[in-house]
FIDO-853055 format. One record per residue (C-alpha): x, y, z; residue in three letters; residue number from 1. Coordinates in Angstrom, 1 decimal. Layout:
FIDO-853055
REC       X       Y       Z  resn  resi
REC       X       Y       Z   ALA   NUM
...
end
This chain:
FIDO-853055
REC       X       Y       Z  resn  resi
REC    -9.1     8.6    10.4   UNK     1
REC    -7.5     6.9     7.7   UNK     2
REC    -4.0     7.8     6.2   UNK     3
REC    -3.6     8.3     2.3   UNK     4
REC    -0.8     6.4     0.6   UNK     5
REC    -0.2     7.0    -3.0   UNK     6
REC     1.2     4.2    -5.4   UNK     7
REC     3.4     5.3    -7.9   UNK     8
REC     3.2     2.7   -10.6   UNK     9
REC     4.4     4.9   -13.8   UNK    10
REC     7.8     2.8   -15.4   UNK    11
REC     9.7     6.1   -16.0   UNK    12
REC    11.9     7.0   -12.9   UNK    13
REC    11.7    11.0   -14.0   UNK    14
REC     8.1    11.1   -14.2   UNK    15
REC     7.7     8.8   -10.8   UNK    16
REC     9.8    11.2    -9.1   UNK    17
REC     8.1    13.8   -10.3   UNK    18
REC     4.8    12.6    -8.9   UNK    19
REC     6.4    12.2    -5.9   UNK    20
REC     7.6    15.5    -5.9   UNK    21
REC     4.0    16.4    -6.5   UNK    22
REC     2.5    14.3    -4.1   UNK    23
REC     4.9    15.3    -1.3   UNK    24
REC     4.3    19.5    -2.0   UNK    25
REC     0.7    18.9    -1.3   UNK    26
REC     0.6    17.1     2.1   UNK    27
REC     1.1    13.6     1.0   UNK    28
REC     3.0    11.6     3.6   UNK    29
REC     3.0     8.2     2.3   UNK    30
REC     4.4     7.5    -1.2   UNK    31
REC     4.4     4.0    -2.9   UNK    32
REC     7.0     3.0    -5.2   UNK    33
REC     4.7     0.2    -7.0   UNK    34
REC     6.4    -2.9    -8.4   UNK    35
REC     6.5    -2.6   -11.7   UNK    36
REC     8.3     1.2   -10.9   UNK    37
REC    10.7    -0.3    -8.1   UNK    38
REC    11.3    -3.4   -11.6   UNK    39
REC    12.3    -0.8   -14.2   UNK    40
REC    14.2     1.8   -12.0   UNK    41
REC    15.5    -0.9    -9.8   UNK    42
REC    15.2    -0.2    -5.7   UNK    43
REC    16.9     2.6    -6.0   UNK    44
REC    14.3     4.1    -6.7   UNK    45
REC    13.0     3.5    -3.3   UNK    46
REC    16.3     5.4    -1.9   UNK    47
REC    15.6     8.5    -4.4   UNK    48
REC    12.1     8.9    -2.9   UNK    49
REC    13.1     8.4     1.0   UNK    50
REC    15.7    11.4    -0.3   UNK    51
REC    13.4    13.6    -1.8   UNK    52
REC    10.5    13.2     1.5   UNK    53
REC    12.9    12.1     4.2   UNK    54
REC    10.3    12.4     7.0   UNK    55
REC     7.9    10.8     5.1   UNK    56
REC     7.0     7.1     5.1   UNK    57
REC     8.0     5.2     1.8   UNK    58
REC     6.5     1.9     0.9   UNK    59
REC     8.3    -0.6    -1.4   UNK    60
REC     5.9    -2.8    -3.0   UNK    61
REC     8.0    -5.8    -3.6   UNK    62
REC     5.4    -8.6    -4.4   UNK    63
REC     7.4   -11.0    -2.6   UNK    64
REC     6.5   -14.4    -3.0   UNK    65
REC     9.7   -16.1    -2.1   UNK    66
REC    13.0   -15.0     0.1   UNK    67
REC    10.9   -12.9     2.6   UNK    68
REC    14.1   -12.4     4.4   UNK    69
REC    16.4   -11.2     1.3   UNK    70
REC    13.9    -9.1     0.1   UNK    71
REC    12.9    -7.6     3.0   UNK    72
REC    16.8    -6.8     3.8   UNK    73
REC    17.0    -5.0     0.2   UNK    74
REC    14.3    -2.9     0.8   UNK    75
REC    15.5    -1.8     4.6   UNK    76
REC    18.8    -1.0     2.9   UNK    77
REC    17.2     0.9     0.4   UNK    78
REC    15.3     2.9     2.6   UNK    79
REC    11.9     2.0     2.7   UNK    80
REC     9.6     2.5     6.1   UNK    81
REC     6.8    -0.3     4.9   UNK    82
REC     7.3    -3.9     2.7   UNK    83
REC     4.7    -4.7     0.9   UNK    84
REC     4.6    -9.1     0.2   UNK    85
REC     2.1   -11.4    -1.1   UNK    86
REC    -0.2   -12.8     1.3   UNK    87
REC    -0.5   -15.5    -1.1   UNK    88
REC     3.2   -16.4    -0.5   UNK    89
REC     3.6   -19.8     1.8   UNK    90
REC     3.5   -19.1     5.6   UNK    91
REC     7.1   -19.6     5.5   UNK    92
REC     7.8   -16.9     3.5   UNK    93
REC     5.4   -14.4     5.2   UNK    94
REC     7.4   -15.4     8.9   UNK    95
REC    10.4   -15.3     7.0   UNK    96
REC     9.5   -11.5     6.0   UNK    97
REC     7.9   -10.4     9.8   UNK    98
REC    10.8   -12.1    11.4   UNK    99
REC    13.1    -9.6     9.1   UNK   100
REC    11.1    -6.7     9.8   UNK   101
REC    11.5    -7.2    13.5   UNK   102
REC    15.5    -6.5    13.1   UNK   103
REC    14.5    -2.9    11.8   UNK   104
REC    11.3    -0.3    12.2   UNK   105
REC    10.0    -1.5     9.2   UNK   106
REC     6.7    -2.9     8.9   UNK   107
REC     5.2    -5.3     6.8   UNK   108
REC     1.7    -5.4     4.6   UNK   109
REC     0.4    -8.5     3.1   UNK   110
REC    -1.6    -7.9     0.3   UNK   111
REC    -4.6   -10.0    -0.5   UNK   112
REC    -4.6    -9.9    -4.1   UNK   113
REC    -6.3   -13.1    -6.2   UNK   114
REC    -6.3   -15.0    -2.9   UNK   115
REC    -9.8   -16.8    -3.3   UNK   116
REC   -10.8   -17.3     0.0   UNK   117
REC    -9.5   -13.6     1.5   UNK   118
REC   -11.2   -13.7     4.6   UNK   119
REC    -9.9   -16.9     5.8   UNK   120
REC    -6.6   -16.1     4.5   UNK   121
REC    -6.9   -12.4     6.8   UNK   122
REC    -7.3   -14.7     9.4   UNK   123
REC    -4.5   -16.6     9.4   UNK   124
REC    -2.5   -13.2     8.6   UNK   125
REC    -3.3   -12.0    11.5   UNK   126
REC    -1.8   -14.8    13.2   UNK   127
REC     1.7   -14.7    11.3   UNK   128
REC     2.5   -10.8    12.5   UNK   129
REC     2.1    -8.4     9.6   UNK   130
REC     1.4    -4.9    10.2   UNK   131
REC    -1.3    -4.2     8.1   UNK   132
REC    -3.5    -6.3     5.6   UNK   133
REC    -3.9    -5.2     2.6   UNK   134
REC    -7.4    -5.6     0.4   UNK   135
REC    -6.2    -5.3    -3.0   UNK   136
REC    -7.8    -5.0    -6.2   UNK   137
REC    -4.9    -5.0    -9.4   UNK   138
REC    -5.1    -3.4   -12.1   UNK   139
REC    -6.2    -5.7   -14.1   UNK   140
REC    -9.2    -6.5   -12.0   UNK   141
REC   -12.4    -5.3   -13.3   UNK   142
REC   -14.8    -5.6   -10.3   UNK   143
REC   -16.4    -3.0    -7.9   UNK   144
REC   -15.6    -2.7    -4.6   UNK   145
REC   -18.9    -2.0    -3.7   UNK   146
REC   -20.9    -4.7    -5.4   UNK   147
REC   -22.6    -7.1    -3.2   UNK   148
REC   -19.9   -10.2    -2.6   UNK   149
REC   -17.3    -7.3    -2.0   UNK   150
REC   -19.0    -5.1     0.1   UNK   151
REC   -19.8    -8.0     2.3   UNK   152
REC   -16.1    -8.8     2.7   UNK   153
REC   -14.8    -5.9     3.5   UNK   154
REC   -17.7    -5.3     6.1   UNK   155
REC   -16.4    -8.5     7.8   UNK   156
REC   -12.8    -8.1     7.7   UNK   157
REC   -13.3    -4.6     9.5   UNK   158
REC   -15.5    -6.3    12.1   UNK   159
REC   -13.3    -9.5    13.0   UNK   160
REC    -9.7    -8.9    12.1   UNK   161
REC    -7.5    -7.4    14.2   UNK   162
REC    -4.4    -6.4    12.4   UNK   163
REC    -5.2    -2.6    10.8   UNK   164
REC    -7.0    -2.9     7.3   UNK   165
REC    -5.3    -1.1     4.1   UNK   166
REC    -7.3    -1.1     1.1   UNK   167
REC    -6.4    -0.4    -2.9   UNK   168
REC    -7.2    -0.2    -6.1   UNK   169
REC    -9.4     1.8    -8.5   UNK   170
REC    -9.9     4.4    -5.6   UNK   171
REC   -10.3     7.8    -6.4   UNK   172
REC   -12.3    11.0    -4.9   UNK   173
REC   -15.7     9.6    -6.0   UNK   174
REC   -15.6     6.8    -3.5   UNK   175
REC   -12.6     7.6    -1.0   UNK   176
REC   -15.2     9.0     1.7   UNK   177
REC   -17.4     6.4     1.3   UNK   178
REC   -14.5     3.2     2.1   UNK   179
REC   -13.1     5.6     5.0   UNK   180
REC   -16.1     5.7     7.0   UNK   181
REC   -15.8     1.6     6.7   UNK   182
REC   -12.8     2.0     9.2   UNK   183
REC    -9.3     1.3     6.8   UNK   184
REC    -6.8     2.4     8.7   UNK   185
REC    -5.0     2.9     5.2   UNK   186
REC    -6.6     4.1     1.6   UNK   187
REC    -4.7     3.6    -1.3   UNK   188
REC    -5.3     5.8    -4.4   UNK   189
REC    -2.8     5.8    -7.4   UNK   190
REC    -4.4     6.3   -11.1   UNK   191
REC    -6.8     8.7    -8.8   UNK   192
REC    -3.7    10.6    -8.7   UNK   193
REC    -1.7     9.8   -11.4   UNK   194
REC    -4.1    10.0   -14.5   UNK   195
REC    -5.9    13.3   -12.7   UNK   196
REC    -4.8    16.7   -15.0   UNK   197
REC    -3.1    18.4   -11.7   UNK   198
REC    -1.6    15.2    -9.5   UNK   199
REC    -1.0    17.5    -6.6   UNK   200
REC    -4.1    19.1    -6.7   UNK   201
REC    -5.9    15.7    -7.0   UNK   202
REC    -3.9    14.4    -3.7   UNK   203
REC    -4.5    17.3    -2.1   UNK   204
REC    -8.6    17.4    -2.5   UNK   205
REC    -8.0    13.3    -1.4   UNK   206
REC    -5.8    14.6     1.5   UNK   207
REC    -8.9    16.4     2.7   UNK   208
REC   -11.4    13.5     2.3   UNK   209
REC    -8.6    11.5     4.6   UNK   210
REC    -8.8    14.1     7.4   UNK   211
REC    -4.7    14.9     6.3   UNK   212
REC    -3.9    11.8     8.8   UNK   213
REC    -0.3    11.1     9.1   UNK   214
REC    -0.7     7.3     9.3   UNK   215
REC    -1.1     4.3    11.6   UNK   216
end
């Protein structure tokens, strides 16, 4: 059973909260403040939403490439329950940020995103600690999760890596079922959400499709 998490990735704090608000009425017990959000509201923002869903789990996507530490630190003190970093950042910097974590409850997920070779780099994720590893397509990726090369990946990385599998990115209630049954312990939907003409009616019909799991 997977567990939704909805990133918020709008740039105004009003309407971000607002989704959250949204979000959180209908079930939703993971909320993302995205990066580009948590750069124009600053990580405050991350405190606002642990305030308005206090017993939910809030995930501050901080694109950390450098500082794993510091930037881990800021998001703890902010309020988040989950750090999102690079996986392309150095193996430093990854220990740097699960070595922070450990201090806390926080947990860490490395996203894959425009690492070439992302099974191999899964691999040595697993090695390094994180809590989840994150298959991410960005926003300004065009490709299909489901073509061919893709497919194939992800079919792999669910069969041989250990740490629990998050994936995002252009997901939405045409194909949510469809990666679920794959075996992601985490689904990430946020234009799904955000762009649909009732947000909390569209996370609630995606809340469904998860099985309304509360998360790994």
């Amino acid at each position: 059973m997977a567990v939704l998490q909805y990133a918020i990735d709008v740039i105004e704090q009003e309407r971000a909260l607002w989704l959250a608000r949204q979000a959180s009425a209908n079930g939703v017990q993971w909320l993302e403040a995205g990066h580009v959000l948590i750069k124009a509201a600053g990580v405050g923002i991350v405190t606002k939403f642990k305030s308005l869903h206090p017993e939910g789990v809030i995930v501050a996507d901080m694109k950390t490439m450098d500082m794993g530490a510091e930037e881990v630190e800021l998001a703890v003190t902010a309020g988040a329950d989950v750090v999102m970093v690079c996986g392309a950042a150095s193996d430093g910097t990854i220990q740097a940020a699960v070595d922070a974590a450990s201090k806390s409850s926080v947990r860490i997920t490395a996203s894959l995103m425009g690492i070439r070779d992302q099974y191999c780099r899964a691999k040595q994720l697993d090695q390094l600690g994180v809590d989840f590893i994150l298959a991410h397509r960005g926003i300004d990726d065009k490709f299909d999760w489901f073509d061919s090369d893709h497919i194939q990946l992800l079919n792999r990385m669910v069969a041989e890596i250990k740490t629990p599998l998050a994936i995002g990115g252009g997901i939405n209630e045409s194909n949510y079922a469809s990666l679920k049954h794959m075996g992601f312990a985490i689904i990430i939907s946020g234009r799904g959400i955000t762009e649909a003409k009732d947000p909390g009616q569209a996370a609630r019909r995606l809340l469904k499709l998860a099985g309304n799991s509360t998360g790994p």
